[in-house]
N, C-alpha and C positions, 0 to 999 in steps of 0.2 A: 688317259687311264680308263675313261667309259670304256671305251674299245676292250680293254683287257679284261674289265671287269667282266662282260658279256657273255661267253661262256661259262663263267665260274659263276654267273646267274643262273644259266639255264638250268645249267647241273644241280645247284639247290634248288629250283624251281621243282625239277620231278621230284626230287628225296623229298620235298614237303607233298607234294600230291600222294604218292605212296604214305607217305608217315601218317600224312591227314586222314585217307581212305583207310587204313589199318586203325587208327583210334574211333574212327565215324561207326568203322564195324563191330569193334570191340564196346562200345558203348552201348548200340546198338543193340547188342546181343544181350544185354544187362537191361533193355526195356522190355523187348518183348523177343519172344520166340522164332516168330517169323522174320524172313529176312528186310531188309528194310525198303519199302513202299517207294517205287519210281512215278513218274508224272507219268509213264506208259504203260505203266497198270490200270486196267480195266474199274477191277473190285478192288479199292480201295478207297479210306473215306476221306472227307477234307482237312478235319482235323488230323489224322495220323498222317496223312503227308506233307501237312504245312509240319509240324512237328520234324520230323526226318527230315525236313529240307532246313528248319530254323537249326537243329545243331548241327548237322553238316556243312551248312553256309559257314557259321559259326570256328566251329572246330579247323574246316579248312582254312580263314582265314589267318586263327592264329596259330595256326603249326607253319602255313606261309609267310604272316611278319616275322616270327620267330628265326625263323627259318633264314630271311633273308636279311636279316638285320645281322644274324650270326657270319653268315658268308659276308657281308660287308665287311664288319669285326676282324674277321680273320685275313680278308685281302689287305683290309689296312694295316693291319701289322707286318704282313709278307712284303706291303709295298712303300708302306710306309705316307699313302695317299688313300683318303677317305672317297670313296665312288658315290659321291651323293652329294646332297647337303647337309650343311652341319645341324641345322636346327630349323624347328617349323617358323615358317615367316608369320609375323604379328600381321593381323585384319585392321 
């Protein structure tokens, strides 16, 4: 089933990179003006680009769990087999 699942990974995998990158922007745009601060900018300060990397890290990760817990969900149903594990193992 991994096997078939793998594709219908990757596929959700971009839809969340796009989805993530369109909310990072749009949020973005609600803090400040300018477009938002890369590590390959020159003039920028520490604070505003740890900031833009903490909600981007952030926001991309959960538009990716979301994201791919859904495309699980929905295989499982199509397939009627869960592509993972059921539950987080006990420490």
């Amino acid at each position: 089933m991994k096997l078939l699942f793998t594709p219908v990974s990757v596929l959700a995998g971009l839809l969340a990179a796009f989805a993530g990158k369109k909310a990072f922007e749009r949020l973005w745009g609600m803090i400040d003006e300018e477009e938002p601060p890369s590590p390959t900018h020159r003039e920028v300060t520490l604070p505003k680009l740890t900031a833009a990397l903490l909600i981007e890290g952030a926001i991309f990760r959960l538009v990716k769990g979301l994201t791919e817990h859904g495309a699980r969900r929905a295989f499982a149903t199509v397939t009627g087999s869960w592509p993972g594990e059921e539950r987080p193992q006990s420490q």
